[in-house]
N, C-alpha and C positions, 0 to 999 in steps of 0.2 A: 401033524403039522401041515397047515394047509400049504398047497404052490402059490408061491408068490411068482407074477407074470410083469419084466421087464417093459422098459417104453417100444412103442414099435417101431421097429427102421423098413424104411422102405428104399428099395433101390431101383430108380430110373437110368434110363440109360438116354442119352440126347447128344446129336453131331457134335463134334469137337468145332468146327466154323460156325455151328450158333452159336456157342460159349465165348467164340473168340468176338462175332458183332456185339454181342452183349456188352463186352466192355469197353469197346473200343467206339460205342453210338456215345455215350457220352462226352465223348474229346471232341469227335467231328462234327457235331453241333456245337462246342464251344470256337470247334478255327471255323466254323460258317458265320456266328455269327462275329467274330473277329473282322471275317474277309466284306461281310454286309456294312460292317459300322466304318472301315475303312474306303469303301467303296461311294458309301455317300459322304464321307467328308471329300473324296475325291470331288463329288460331282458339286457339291456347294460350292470350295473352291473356284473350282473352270466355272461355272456355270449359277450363279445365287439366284436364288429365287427373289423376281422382284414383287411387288405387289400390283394387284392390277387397278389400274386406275381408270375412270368414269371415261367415257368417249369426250374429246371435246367440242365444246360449245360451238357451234356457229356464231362470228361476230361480225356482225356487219363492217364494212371499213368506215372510216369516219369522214362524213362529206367533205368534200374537195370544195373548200372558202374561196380558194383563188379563181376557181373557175367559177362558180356562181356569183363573184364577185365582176369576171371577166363579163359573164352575160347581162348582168345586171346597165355595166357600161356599155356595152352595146345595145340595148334595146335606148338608154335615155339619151343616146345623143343619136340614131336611127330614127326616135321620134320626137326630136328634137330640129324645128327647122325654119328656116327665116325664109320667104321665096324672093326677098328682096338682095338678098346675100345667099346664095345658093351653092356660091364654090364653099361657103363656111362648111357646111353641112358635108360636103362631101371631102374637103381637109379633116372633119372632126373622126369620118368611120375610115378613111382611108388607111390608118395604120393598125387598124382593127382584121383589115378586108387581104385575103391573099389574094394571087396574079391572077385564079381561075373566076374573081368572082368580079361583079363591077364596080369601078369605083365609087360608085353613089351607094352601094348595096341592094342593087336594083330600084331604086328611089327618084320619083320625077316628081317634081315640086312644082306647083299649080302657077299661074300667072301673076297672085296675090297671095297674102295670108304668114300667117306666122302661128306654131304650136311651139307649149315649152311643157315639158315633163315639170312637174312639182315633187312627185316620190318616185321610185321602183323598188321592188324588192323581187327576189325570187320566191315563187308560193310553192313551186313543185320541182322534183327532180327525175329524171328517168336514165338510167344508163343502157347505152348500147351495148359495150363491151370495147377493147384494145382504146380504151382511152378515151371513148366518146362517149359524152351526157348530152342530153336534151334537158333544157331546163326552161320551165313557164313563168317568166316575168311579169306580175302584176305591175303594171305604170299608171300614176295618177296624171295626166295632160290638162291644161287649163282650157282646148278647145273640144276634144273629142269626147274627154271625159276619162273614165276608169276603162283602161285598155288591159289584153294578155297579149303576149308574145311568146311564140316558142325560138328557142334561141341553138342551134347545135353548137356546143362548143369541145375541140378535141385538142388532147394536150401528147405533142407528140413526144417520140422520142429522149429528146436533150431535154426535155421539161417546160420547155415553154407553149403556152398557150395560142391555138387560133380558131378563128369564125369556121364551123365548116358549113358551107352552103348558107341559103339564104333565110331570110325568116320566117312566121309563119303567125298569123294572127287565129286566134284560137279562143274559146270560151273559158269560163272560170272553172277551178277545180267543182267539185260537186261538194256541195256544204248543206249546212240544214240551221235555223234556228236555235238561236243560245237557250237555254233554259237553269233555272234553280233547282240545283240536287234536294228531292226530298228524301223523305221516310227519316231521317236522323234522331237523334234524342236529341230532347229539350237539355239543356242545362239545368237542373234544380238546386245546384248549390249557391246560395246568392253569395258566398265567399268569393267563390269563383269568382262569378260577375263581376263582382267589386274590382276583382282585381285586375281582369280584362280590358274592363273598361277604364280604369284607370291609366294602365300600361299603353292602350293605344291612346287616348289621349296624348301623353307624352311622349310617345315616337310619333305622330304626326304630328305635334307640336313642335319638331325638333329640340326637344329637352333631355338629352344624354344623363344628365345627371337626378332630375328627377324618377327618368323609366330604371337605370340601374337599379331602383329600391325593389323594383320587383322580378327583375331578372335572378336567371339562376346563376350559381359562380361563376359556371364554364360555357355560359352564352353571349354568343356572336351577334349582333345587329348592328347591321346599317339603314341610319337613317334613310327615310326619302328626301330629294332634293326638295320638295316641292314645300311649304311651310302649310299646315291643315287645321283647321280646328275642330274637335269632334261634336257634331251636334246630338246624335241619341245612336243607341247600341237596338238595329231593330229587330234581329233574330242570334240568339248564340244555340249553340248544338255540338254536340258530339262528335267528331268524326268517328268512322267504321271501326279503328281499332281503338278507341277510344284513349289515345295517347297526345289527342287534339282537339283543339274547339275551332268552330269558325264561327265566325262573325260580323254579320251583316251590318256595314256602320252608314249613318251620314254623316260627311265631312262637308266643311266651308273652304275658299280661299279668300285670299287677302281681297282679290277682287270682287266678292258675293259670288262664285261659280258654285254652285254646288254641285256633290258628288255623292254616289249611293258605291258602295266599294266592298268588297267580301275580304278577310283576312285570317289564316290560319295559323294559330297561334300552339304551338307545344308547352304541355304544363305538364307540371306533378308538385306531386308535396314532399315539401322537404320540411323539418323539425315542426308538423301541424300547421305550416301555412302553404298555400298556392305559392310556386312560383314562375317563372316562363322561362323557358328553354329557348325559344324564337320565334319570330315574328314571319309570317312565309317565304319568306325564303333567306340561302344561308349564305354570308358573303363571304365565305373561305372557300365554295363549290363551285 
């Protein structure tokens, strides 16, 4: 009978403190990660994470009306003046003028003669800083002609408005020659045209209820004051994103004036026909 030969045992021998980490690594990684999961809800609590948001914009402030409004009245009554009436002129800027400046505004009026302003507007603005603007007064005069003026106005403290220092005759801003936007696309859809052409028509017609027929539901237009009749459509095109046309028209008035006038018009198609969204500009903005 042959020997049959049992399993083998083997006996190791190993520290009694490695047997004892051996069972005890599996708890202390469970209260670690306990004391971790605890620890950030701590910190969301005290402290949430916000998201971070974009730097903000630089906005310009929005031009001061009152004061450009303010310079505009002083440059048209400064060069506004009668040499037959000379105290007028200097009653007119005096409540304009404070105690350091002269009451005429430095202003000495000839032995004859008389100018009167027809327009002013302000064309330019420049700020100093602590409340002071320069602002450039274009003046129409019916003697000297098309005048600029620079005008210092500083709005102190309590908010009210004055002249600072005197004025300052000055050149036009720097401009260049109007010109027609090219490179555009043609219009090829004569649908369109139609429709265009129609549509203006009846807003310089002033005909609200005829141009409704081709406006879209949720478009705003106001008429022009002025009553036009359309004589011919001489260029339409594309605009850039092509979500607009413009349109080079001639118009009439009542009195034979004619007019050559660009207008841009928004369209899209709604249920397969053209229809207009607005006429260039929006009178709810």
């Amino acid at each position: 009978m042959a020997n049959r030969r049992g399993p083998a045992v083997s006996i190791s021998v190993h520290p009694l403190w490695r047997l004892r980490i051996a069972q005890e690594v599996p708890r202390y990684l469970l209260y670690a990660a306990c004391a971790a999961g605890l620890l950030a809800s701590a910190r969301f609590a005290i402290a949430p994470p916000r998201p971070r948001l974009p730097p903000p914009i630089a906005v310009s402030p929005p031009p001061d009306l009152a004061a450009e409004g303010y310079a505009s009245l002083f440059a048209r009554r400064y060069l506004t003046w009668d040499a037959a009436q000379p105290q007028t002129s200097q009653q007119q800027l005096a409540p304009l003028l404070g105690p350091g400046l002269d009451s005429g505004g430095g202003l000495r009026l000839p032995a004859s003669g008389e100018q009167r302003v027809e327009w002013a507007e302000v064309v330019q603005g420049r700020e100093l800083g602590h409340g002071e603007d320069v602002y450039t007064v274009a003046a129409q005069t019916n003697t000297a002609g098309l005048l600029h003026l620079t005008v210092r106005v500083v709005r102190r403290a309590d908010g009210s408005l004055a002249i600072d220092g005197y004025p300052a005759f000055v050149g036009a801003p720097a401009s260049g020659p109007g010109q027609l936007q090219t490179g555009l696309a043609e219009v090829g859809d004569p649908q369109l045209a139609i429709v265009v052409e129609r549509a203006l028509r009846n807003y310089l017609a002033q005909s609200p209820n005829e141009l409704a027929a081709d406006l879209a539901g949720a478009a705003r237009v106001s008429l022009p004051e002025l009553a036009l009749s359309l004589e011919s459509v001489l260029h339409l095109v594309w605009s850039a994103d092509r979500r607009s046309v413009r349109a080079l028209v001639q118009a009439r008035d009542t009195r034979g004036v004619q007019y050559t006038l660009d207008y841009e018009l928004d369209v899209t198609v709604a249920g397969g026909r053209w229809e207009v969204g607005a006429i260039q500009m929006n009178p709810d903005t």
